[in-house]
C-alpha positions in Angstrom: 126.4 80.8 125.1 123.2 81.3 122.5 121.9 83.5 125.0 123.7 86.6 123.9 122.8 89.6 121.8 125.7 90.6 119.9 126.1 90.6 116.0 128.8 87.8 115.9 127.0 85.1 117.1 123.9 86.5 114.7 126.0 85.9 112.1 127.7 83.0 112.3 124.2 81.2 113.7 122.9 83.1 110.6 125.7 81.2 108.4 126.1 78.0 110.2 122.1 76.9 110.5 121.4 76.6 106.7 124.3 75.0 106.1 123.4 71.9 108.8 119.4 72.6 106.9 120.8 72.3 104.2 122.5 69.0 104.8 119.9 67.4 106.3 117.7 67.6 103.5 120.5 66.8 100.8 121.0 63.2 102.8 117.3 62.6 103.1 116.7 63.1 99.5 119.4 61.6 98.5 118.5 58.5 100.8 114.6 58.3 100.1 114.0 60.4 96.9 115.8 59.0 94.1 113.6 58.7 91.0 116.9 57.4 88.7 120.2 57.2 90.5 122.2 56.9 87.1 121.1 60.4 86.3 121.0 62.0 89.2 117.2 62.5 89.4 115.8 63.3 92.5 112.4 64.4 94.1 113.2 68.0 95.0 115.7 70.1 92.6 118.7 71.6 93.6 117.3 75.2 94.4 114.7 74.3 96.0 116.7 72.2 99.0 119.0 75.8 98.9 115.8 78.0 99.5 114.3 75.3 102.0 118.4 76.0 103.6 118.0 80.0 103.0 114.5 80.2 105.0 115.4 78.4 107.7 117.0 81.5 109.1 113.4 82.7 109.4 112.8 80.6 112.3 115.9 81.6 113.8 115.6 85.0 113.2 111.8 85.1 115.0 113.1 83.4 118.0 115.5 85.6 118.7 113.7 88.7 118.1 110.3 88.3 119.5 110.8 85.6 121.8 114.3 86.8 123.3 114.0 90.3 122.2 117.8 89.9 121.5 117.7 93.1 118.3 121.5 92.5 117.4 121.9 89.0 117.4 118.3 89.1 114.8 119.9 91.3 112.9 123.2 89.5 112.4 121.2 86.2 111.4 118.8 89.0 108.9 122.1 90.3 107.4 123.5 86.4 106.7 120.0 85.9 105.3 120.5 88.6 103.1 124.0 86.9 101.7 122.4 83.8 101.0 119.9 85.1 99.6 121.7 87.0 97.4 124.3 84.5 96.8 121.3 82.2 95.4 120.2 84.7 93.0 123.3 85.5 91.5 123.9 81.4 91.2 120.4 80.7 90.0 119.4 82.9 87.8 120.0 83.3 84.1 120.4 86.7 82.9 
């Protein structure tokens, strides 16, 4: 089924594998990095666990375009990059 090369499954790979990134770093912190529980200070801010969550598509992304030479399932995960990335921006910065 991941062997494909269609958009659709670019983009929901491209959507879905941040989001489980994501997670996994929000429970590890949450489990291992507390500095002070009562005010929610942790190791690693906020933004940077989303970034970690928005590059993650990179590895994605390289495997299926030099490895599987699949050009429209890379460029569906690229264009779900691009709305994360974008979607960060907008929430992150102050302007």
């Amino acid at each position: 089924m991941l062997k494909k090369d269609n958009w659709a499954l670019g983009i929901i790979m491209g959507l879905v594998v941040p989001l489980i990134v994501y997670g996994i770093i929000l429970t590890i912190v949450r489990t291992y990095g507390v500095v002070d529980e009562i005010r929610g200070i942790y190791m690693m801010k906020t933004s940077t666990m989303q970034l970690i969550g928005v590059f993650s598509n990179l590895f994605t992304f390289r495997y299926y375009m030099v490895n599987l030479k699949f050009d429209k399932t890379g460029r569906g995960i690229l264009l779900a990059t691009f709305i994360y990335a974008g979607l960060f921006f907008y929430f992150n910065l102050d302007f």
